[in-house]
Every structure is written in structure tokens, then in C-alpha cells.
Steps between C-alpha positions, in 0.01 A plus 500: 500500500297344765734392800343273812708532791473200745616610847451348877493698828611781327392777230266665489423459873833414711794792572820444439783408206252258370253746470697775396732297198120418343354850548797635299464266223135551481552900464799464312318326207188721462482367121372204623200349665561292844274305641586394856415095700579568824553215728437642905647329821318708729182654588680792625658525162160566319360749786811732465328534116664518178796768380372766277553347181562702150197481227617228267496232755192387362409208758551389861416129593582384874494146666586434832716206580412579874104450521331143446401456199202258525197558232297185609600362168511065493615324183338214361610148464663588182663791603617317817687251280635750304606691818656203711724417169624877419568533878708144506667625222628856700581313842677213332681774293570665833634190708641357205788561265313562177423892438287413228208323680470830722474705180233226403297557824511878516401565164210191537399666807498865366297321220242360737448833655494681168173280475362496812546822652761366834681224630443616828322231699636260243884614640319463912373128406610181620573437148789759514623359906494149357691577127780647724519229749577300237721695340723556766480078529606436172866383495626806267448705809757656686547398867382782721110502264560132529412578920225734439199466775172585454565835638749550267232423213252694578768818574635453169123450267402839709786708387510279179138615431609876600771525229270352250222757545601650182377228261160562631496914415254635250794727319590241175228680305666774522856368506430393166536880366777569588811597324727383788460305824763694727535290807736743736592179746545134445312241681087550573513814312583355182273285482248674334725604217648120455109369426419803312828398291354116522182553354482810319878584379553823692922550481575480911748755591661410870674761703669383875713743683494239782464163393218375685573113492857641696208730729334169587796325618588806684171576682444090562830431676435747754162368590420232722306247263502171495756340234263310345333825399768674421659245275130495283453873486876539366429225274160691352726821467776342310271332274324817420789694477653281261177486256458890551870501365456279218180655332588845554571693156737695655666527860640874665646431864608803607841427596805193440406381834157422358560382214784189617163378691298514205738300310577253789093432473507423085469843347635557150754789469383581145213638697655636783569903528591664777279826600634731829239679700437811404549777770417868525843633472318869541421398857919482587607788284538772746706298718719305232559805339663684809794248565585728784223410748457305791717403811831352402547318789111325499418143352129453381319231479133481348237224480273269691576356775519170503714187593632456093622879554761329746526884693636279803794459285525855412463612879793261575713670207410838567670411862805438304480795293444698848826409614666583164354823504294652818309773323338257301112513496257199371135612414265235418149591280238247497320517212236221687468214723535184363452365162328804266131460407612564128476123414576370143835424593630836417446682861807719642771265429262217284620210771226496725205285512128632588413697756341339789413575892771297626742617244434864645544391849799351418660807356402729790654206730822563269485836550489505860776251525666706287469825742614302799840400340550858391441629830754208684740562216497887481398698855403824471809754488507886586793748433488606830314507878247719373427392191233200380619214400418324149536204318719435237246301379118612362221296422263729266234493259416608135288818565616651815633812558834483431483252156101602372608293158768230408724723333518723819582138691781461273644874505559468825783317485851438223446132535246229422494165685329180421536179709217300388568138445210429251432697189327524219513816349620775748290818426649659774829479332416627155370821734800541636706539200175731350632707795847446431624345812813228493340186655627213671316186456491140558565239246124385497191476193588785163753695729821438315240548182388818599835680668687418157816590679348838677510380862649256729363163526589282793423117601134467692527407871801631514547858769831551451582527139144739525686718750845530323296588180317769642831633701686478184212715272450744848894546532523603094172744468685582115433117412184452601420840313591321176345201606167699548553660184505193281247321661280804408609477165415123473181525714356779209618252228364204586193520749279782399147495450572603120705241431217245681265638307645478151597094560206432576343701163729298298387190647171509435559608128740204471275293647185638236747456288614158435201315731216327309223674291240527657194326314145721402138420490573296139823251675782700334768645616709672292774729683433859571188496321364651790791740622472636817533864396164416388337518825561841671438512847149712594227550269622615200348533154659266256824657319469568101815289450366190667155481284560308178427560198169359327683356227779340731518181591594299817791293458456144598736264601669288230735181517748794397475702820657149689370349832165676628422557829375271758131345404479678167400241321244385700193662655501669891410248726211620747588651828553225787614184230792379648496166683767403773797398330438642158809652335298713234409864614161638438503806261419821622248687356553798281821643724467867262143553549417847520852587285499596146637298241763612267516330182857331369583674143737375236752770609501412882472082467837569269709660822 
């Protein structure tokens, strides 16, 4: 099977959970081919190069959403008409209440470009300023577009034309091959996958561990834009999000959390399925395994740092767990600074937006807020005059000497705190019970989902219930050894990398499975005439049970065999045919060129 995975800002270039939950699929399915469309945000990103990447990912394509895009390319006067009423169609969709016209503008756009090779001056135009002015005019519109300025316009075309880049890319020719379209976020990196579904009937397979119409409203709100702006931008995400919903075959957030917004936004639950990250459980074993280890009287704490981990809360806690019990120690492990470069929603704890300059001077502002408070909270205490005096407190990182790795962060201490107040999906949770550490968490994102009744969960924002939860779980060290234990036990259930791995195998079979035939060179499609097993990844030589016979032959389709695929009874429409606003899809070309062809028998058409 031939699998295209759409990503953005993350594999094969970015570090991280995003980067690591795709490299372990990849590996973990070396029966197939993968062929990766990698969406950049920086030009940092593409220096660092590539990850070594296993033989049967066949193909890397890359498009920056970061550079200009400008080819010098101007449309005629036809093409400008056909332009100005595809791009009235998306902004009116945008501003206005109807979903559909956006769906009508995005795939006549997408259409446009198909033909003419980018919509990138087109997008830059007056034309585009002027269709959104009057958009935002038009009574339908809600009240803060309704005050948009012209700043406001041409802010909101620019980052329109950004997010749009990818109806312009040269990948649908190969798109069209594919077995699959995995797109491993929502949003601008499923848009490749939803036109390749569009025009060429590719089954779209949509995976969000952070739901990245929830990451926009996140990263927006704490940004200093004008509310015009804001109020279009969020429009354009939740009319994407909620056509991305509604065309995908088949939906896998990765946790509950997830999957509520999914459903909020119009997606089906008969193709909903819920997929947990996959983790390296080998990584934790040699501390999980010794239940014995670490200080009993330490609390640890592990993540970024940054304002949504709400550690100024913890600090204020940990002053109430000091008082409760004076040999108590806090040590704090910064994974990074501010939000992780991971991108595609899935990063650390899959709740932070993209990484940006002043999103990493805000974190190491946090942190050093978060140093003062621990030093007026917590002075520096000796046993005695000639002794030196410590903190109760620690600020360290991932990688120094005394925690080289995250499982030596968490076997330093019995307990495992977490005070964020937004969530997605906490990683750093599911490694704490890998290392099989009772945890105490706040009632934020998939916690309750992914404790399962193997930790304490406490209200957000709240210092005291944190402190009497950690007192109670440091005062009973024979609790919070069963607690550990059966988080372990649920952690090794639940979010391994095996058990990744094989959900996502049986979703792509399902998906070959009962998606469209896909028609040959003659218009036909009749299903699994062309299995995959067919193709074998590499060069091989063609197997002796996949040449027919000279005296078979090929089954056709009959009235029999019931409804036929998509544009089998008509002729492939040339590449490029569609017209704004058509509903009919042009037919691919033949999909299973270069596979053999097994012929139907008598024996097999009467399974």
C-alpha cells in the first residue's frame, strides 16, 4: 500500500512528539510505501536537514509556508473572472453563515490553480482586498468584520494568501497514487489530502492529537491583534475545520478531549476512532520496573515552561505542602522554553500553538518570574552555621547531570505533579505512569482520560487542594506505590507505540477496504482488481501467482456486480477540466499503473 503522509512544521524535519509519533509509524509499517508532503514554517527548520529516514519512504516533497511565493505569473481576463467569483465565494463563505459557499470557493480556487500553476499574485490583488471589503459589508456579517479597516484587510488577504499556499503546490500528480492521504494535523495540513479526495478520490485519513482549530483560539487570544483580524482568521479556521471534518473518510483524534471538539465542529461519529500516541515504553522500563527508587519525600515536575504550565500555582502549593511537611523537596525539569517547535498540534502536551520569537521570549520571561517567586517564597536553608544553604526548590533541565534523560527526571522523586491549566494531551503524564510514579494533576484537557483512576486529579487554579493532594500521597508512600503501579499497568495498555502502530494498520486496510475502486486506463473500476499486495515495495520481479493465465480472462463489470465506481461509465476527463463551481470531479488517470492485474475467476467473484 502506498500511504502519503501530509504533515506541517513537523516530520521529517522538526524534533519533538510530533516528530517522533510519525517516525514510529513510518518504521513501524515497513510493508508499506510512505511518501511524505511536508509543509515548513521556518527556514531554520529546513537548514537543521531532514531525519534519517528508513528505505521505503519512497518520496520527500517540501513547501514552505514561510518564503514568498511569487512566480511572476498574471492571469488573463478570463481567469480573472473566474478568480474574483471563486474568491467571493470563500470570503462570503467566511463572513457569512453558509459553509457551503466556502467549500465552493476553495475547491474553485484549488481548481484555478490546478490550471494555472498559482494563485499567488491573484490572492495579493486588489481583486482579493476589494472581494473582502465587501464581504465583511454585507449584512450577514458579524459585527467586529463588520468594522474592519483597511489595515485589517490587507493583514487578513496576507495571511489569507499564506494558508492557501497549498492549492498552488506541484504534488497532485503525485497525490493521485496514492493509496492513502494521511494528513497527521487538521487545518493547512490537510489540505492537500481534502483536494486530492476532491478531485481524484484518494480516502483522507485525519489524525489530531491537538485539535488545531482549539490551537488557533489558543495562540490568537494571547496575541495582541486587532479584533477585526482575529474574528476573520477564526472564521477561515472554523470553516476549514468543519469541511476537513465532513469529507474525511475516517477521523482518529488521539484522545476524548479531541474528539468532543471534532464533534462540536460537524464530524460524524460513525467515522470517528480514537488513536493514543504511541510511546516508547522501553525508554521508562528501568525505572518503572524498580518501584523502590527515588526520594520519597521529592515532588517532580517535568515540561516546558510556560504560562499554560501555571508553575506559579505550583510554587504557591508547594509553600503549603512545606509547612505540612518541611523535608519536602520540589524539582522542576524543563523540557524547553516556551511552546515546543514540534508543531502539528501534537508537541509536548498538543495545546500549544507555533513556535515564534516572541513566544520564546515570553517563556524565558515566565521562567525568570518564576525563579524570583521561588527565591521570595523559599530562602535558602542550611542545617547548621557551617553548612551551605539550599533551596527547597530546583529549577533544572532535561540533560544535565543529575537527570541526563526523562526517566532519570522522574526517578528522582515518588511523586508526579502537574498544574497546567491548558491541555491537550499530557505526554508528560503518560511518562510518568511508564515510570510508575502516582501523579497528581489538575482537572484540565485528557487528564481525567488518561489517569483512569491512577492518580489524583484536582480543580485548575486552585493551590490548595494541589498541596493537600500531594501531602496526602507524600504522608502514605504505600498508596502512592499502588497508585504508581496501576498507572504503569494502564500506561503499557493503552499508549504504546505497538498499539499506535497496529490502529493505524487497520485503518488504512479499512479504509482500502470499503473506499471507492479506483478506475484504470479503460474507465472501470471494479474492486480489488488491482490489490495492493500486487505492488511490492522496491524493484521486484513480478510474482508467479500474480501473472495470469493466457487462457484467463479479465472480469468486467456487469449490472450484477451493483453500483461501479465513480466515473466508470464515462471516459477520464483530461488533467486541469474543472471549472469554478463544478460539482463533477475529474478522473484520475490509471491510479494502478505500474501494478499487475489479477484477473477475477468464477471461484473468487462467488465469495
Amino acid at each position: 500500500m502506498r500511504i502519503g503522509l501530509l504533515t506541517e512544521g513537523g516530520y521529517p524535519y522538526a524534533t519533538g512528539e510530533a516528530r517522533l509519533w510519525c517516525d514510529r509509524l513510518v518504521r513501524g509499517l515497513p510493508q508499506h510505501e510512505f511518501e511524505l508532503y511536508a509543509l515548513s514554517r521556518t527556514a531554520e527548520q529546513e537548514e537543521r536537514g531532514r531525519v534519517p529516514l528508513p528505505s521505503h519512504v519512497t518520496r520527500v516533497h517540501t513547501a514552505p509556508l514561510w518564503a514568498p511565493a511569487d512566480d511572476g505569473r498574471s492571469y488573463r481576463r478570463r481567469e480573472r473572472r473566474r478568480f474574483a467569483a471563486a474568491f467571493t465565494e470563500l470570503v462570503r463563505g467566511i463572513c457569512g453563515a453558509d459553509p457551503d459557499r466556502f467549500a465552493d470557493g476553495l475547491y474553485g480556487l484549488a481548481a484555478l490553480a490546478w490550471e494555472q500553476g498559482g494563485l499567488y499574485a491573484a490572492l495579493r490583488s486588489e481583486t482579493a482586498v476589494r472581494a473582502v471589503e465587501s464581504a465583511c459589508r454585507a449584512p450577514e456579517a458579524s459585527r467586529a468584520v463588520q468594522r474592519a479597516q483597511v489595515a485589517d484587510l490587507l493583514e487578513f488577504v496576507d495571511e489569507l494568501e499564506r494558508m492557501l499556499r497549498p492549492l498552488s503546490l506541484d504534488w497532485y500528480e503525485d497525490l493521485r497514487e496514492v493509496d492513502v492521504c494521511h494528513a497527521t494535523a487538521g487545518g493547512v495540513a490537510a489540505i492537500p489530502g481534502l483536494l486530492a479526495k476532491r478531485f481524484f478520490g484518494s480516502p483522507l485519513l485525519v489524525t489530531e492529537y491537538g485539535v488545531q482549530l482549539r490551537a488557533h483560539y489558543l495562540e490568537h487570544s494571547a496575541r495582541d491583534e486587532r479584533p477585526a483580524v482575529r474574528a476573520l482568521l477564526a472564521a477561515f479556521h472554523t470553516r476549514l475545520a468543519g469541511e476537513i471534518y465532513s469529507q474525511a473518510d475516517l477521523l482518529t483524534p488521539g484522545n476524548a478531549h479531541a474528539r468532543r471538539w471534532q464533534e462540536r465542529c460537524g464530524a460524524s461519529r460513525e467515522r470517528l476512532r480514537t488513536v493514543y500516541p504511541g510511546m516508547e515504553a522501553d525508554r521508562f522500563a528501568g525505572v518503572g520496573e524498580d518501584a523502590a527508587c527515588g526520594d520519597p519525600h521529592t515532588l517532580v515536575w517535568v515540561g516546558r515552561i510556560e504560562p499554560a504550565k501555571d508553575l506559579i500555582a505550583l510554587l504557591h502549593a508547594f509553600a503549603e505542602v512545606r509547612r505540612a511537611e518541611p523535608r519536602a523537596r520540589l524539582r522542576i525539569f524543563a523540557t524547553a522554553v516556551g511552546p515546543a517547535s514540534g508543531g502539528s498540534g501534537s508537541g509536548g502536551s498538543a495545546s500549544g500553538g507555533p513556535a515564534g520569537a516572541g513566544n520564546h521570549e515570553v517563556g524565558h520571561g515566565y521562567l525568570a518570574d518564576c525563579r524570583s517567586l521561588a527565591a521570595q517564597l523559599f530562602p535558602d536553608e542550611a542545617a547548621d552555621a557551617h553548612a551551605v544553604g539550599e533551596n527547597p526548590v530546583t529549577f533544572e533541565e532535561i540533560g544535565g547531570p543529575d537527570a541526563p534523560n526523562t526517566a532519570e527526571a522522574y526517578g528522582s522523586g515518588r511523586v508526579a505533579v502537574l498544574s497546567s491549566v491548558i491541555e491537550g494531551f499530557p505526554i508528560t503524564l503518560a511518562e510518568a505512569m511508564f515510570c510508575g510514579r502516582a501523579t497528581v494533576s489538575t482537572d484540565v484537557g485528557a487528564v481525567v482520560e488518561v489517569i483512569g483512576g491512577t492518580g489524583l486529579v484536582v480543580p485548575p487554579r486552585n493551590p490548595r487542594a494541589l498541596a493537600e493532594a500531594c501531602v496526602s500521597l507524600l504522608r502514605d508512600p504505600e498508596r502512592a506505590q499502588r497508585l504508581g503501579s496501576a498507572a504503569r499497568a494502564r500506561a503499557l495498555e493503552l499508549f504504546t507505540v505497538e498499539q499506535n502502530v497496529n490502529a493505524f494498520q487497520e485503518s488504512y486496510l479499512r479504509l482500502l477496504a470499503h473506499g471507492p475502486a479506483r478506475p484504470d486506463a479503460t474507465g472501470t473500476g471494479v474492486p480489488f482488481e488491482q490489490p495492493p499486495e500486487a505492488r511490492v515495495p522496491g524493484h521486484w520481479a513480478t510474482p508467479t501467482w500474480a501473472t495470469p493465465e493466457p487462457s484467463a480472462e479479465p472480469r468486467t463489470a456487469s449490472a450484477a456486480d451493483g453500483p461501479t465506481a465513480p466515473g466508470a461509465e464515462d471516459p477520464p476527463a483530461p488533467a486541469g477540466a474543472v471549472e469554478a463551481g463544478d460539482t463533477e470531479h475529474p478522473v484520475a488517470p490509471d491510479a494502478g499503473a505500474g501494478r499487475v492485474a489479477v484477473p477475477v475467476t468464477s471461484s473468487e467473484a462467488s465469495l
